[in-house]
C-alpha positions as semicolon CSV with decimal commas, in nm:
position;residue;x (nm);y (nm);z (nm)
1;X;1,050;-0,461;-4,877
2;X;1,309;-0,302;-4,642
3;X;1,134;-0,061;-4,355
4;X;1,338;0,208;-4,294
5;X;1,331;0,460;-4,014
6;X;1,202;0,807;-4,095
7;X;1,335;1,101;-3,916
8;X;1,022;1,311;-4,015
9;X;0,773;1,071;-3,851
10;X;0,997;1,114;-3,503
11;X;0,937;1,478;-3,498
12;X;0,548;1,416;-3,537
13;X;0,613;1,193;-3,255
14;X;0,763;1,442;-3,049
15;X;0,486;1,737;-3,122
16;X;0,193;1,502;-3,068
17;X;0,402;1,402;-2,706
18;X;0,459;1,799;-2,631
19;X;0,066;1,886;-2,717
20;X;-0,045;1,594;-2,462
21;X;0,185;1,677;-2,226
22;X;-0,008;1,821;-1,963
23;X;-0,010;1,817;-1,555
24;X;-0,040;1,493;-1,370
25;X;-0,368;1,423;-1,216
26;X;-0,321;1,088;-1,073
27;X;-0,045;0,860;-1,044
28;X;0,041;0,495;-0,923
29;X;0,227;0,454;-0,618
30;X;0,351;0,114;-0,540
31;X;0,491;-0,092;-0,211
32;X;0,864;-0,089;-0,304
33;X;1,217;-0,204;-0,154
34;X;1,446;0,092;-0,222
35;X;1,690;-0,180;-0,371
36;X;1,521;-0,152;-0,637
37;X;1,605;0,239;-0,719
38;X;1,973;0,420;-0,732
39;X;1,967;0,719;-0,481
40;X;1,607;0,723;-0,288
41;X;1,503;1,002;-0,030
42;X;1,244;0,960;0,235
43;X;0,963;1,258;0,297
44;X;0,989;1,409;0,697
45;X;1,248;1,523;0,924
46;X;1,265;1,281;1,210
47;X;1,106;0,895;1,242
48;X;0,843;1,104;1,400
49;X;0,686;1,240;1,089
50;X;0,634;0,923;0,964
51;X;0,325;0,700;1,051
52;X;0,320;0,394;1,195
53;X;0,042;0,097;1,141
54;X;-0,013;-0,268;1,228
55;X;0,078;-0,525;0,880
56;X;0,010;-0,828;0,790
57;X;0,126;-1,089;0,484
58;X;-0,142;-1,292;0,356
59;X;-0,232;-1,370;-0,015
60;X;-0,428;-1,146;-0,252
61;X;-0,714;-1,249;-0,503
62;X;-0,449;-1,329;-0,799
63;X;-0,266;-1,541;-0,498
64;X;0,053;-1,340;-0,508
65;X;0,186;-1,257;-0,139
66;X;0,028;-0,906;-0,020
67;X;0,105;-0,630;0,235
68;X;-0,228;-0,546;0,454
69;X;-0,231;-0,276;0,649
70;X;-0,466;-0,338;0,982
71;X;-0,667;-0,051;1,140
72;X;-0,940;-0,096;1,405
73;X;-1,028;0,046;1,684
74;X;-1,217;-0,227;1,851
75;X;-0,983;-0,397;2,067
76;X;-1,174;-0,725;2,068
77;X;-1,171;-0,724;1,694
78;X;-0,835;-0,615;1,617
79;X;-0,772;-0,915;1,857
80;X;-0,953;-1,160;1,638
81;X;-0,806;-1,035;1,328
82;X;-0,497;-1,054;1,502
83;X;-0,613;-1,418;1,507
84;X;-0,686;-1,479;1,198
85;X;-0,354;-1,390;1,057
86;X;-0,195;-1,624;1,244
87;X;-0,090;-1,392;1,486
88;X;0,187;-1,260;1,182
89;X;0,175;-0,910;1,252
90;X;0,428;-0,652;1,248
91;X;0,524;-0,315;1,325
92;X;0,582;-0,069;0,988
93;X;0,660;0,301;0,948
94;X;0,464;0,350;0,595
95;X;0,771;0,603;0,422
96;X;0,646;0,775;0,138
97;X;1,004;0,757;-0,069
98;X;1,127;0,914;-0,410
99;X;1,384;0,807;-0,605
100;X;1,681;1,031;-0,774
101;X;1,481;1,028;-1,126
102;X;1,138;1,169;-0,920
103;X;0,944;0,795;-0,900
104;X;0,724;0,770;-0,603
105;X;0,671;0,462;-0,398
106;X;0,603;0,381;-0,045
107;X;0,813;0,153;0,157
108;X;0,704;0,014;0,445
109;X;0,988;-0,061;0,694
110;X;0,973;-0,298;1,019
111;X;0,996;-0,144;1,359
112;X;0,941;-0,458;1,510
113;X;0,780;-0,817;1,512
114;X;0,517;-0,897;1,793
115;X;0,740;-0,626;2,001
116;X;1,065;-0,790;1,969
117;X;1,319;-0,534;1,796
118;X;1,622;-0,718;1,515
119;X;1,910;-0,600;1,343
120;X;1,719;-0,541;1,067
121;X;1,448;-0,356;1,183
122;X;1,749;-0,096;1,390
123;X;1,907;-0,096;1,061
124;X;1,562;-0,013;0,812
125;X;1,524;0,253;1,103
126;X;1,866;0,415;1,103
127;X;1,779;0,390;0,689
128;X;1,507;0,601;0,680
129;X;1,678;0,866;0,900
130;X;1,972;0,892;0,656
131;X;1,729;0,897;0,354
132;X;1,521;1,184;0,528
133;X;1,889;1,394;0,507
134;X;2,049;1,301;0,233
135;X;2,026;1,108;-0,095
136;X;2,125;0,769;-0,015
137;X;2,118;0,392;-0,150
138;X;1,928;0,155;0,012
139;X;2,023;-0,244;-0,015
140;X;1,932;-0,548;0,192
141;X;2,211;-0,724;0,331
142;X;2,106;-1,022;0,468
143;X;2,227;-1,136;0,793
144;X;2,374;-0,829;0,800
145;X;2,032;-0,640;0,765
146;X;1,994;-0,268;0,570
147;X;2,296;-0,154;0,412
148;X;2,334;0,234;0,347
149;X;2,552;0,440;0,137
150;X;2,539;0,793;0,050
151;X;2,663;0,901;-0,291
152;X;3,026;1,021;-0,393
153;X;2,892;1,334;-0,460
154;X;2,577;1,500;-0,324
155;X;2,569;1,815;-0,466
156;X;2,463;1,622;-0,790
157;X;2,129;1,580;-0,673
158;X;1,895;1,814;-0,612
159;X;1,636;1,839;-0,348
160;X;1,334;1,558;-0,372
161;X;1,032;1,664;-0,570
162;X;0,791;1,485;-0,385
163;X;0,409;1,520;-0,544
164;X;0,139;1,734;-0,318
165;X;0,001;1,418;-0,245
166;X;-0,064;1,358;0,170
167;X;0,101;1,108;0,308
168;X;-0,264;0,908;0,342
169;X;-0,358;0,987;0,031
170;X;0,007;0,813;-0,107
171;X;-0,101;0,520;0,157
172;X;-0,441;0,493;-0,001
173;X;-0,302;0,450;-0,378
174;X;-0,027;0,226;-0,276
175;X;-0,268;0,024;-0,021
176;X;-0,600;0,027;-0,272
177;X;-0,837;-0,261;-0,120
178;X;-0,563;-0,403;0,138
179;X;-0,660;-0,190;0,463
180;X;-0,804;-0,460;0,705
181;X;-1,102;-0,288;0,927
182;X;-1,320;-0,610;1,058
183;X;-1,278;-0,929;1,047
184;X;-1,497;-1,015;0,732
185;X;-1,215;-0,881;0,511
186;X;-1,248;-1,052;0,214
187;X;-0,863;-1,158;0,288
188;X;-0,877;-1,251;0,595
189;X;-1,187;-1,530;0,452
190;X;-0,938;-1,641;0,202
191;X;-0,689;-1,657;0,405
192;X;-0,925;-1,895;0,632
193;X;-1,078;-2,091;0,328
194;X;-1,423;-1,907;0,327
């Protein structure tokens, strides 16, 4: 028996698509490289607008490597969590981003390691300035750090369409169950062997 394709059963495809098509109500935001997208923009005006938070690598429950972000405000704690990461802690602007076909992700760029500033972290910075003003691609380099280049033609694009989502609410989706407070974290005990 030969299966054929039917042109009638793609138009009941496309109503029954238009009838559930209605407005977005939630919506997954992931920690992304902008390598990974064409043109990206970043939300704000200035470096300024952005926010900045403490990060750490360590693994997750599925023991893939995971971005935590690290918020106390017990100095003695944050010391001892600190600690427990091995002391691997760096600087981040979280940039809620979008890319030229209106995907949402947040990428969190180094300002600096344990207060030492690299070419890469000058050249994530100078990144998300450009990407605040223009459409731009976004591509790691290497040695060389972030490479930027602005399209042929930006006129093509139009202005981002970010979501009304804050900027902490886009940090809370993206970051779901990896914001370090104390140090019984259940990643910080699996990241000691607890």
């Amino acid at each position: 028996m030969t299966i054929r394709f039917s042109k009638e059963k793609a138009q009941r495809v496309k109503q029954e698509t238009i009838n559930m098509d209605g407005a977005v109500t939630s919506q997954a935001i992931e920690i992304q490289s902008p390598g990974k997208f064409q043109f990206v923009r970043c939300r704000g005006n200035s470096l300024e607008d952005l926010i900045l938070a403490h990060t750490c690598k360590i693994f997750d429950p599925d023991g893939e490597e995971a971005q935590y972000i690290i918020q106390c405000e017990n100095k003695q704690k944050l010391e001892k969590i600190y600690e427990l990461c091995d002391y691997k802690v760096s600087t981040k602007y979280l940039a809620p981003m979008i890319d030229n076909f209106g995907t949402e992700f947040l990428w969190t760029v180094s300002c600096s390691m344990n207060g030492k500033q690299q070419g890469f972290h000058i050249s994530g910075n100078k990144a998300l300035e450009l990407s605040q003003e223009k459409w731009c691609r976004i591509l790691w380099g290497g040695k060389r750090g972030w490479i930027t280049r602005t399209p042929v033609n930006q006129e093509k694009f139009k202005e981002p369409q970010f979501s009304n989502l804050t900027d902490e609410e886009i940090i809370n989706i993206a970051c779901h169950n990896r914001v370090i407070t104390d140090t019984d974290h259940e990643a910080l005990q699996r990241h000691q062997g607890v």
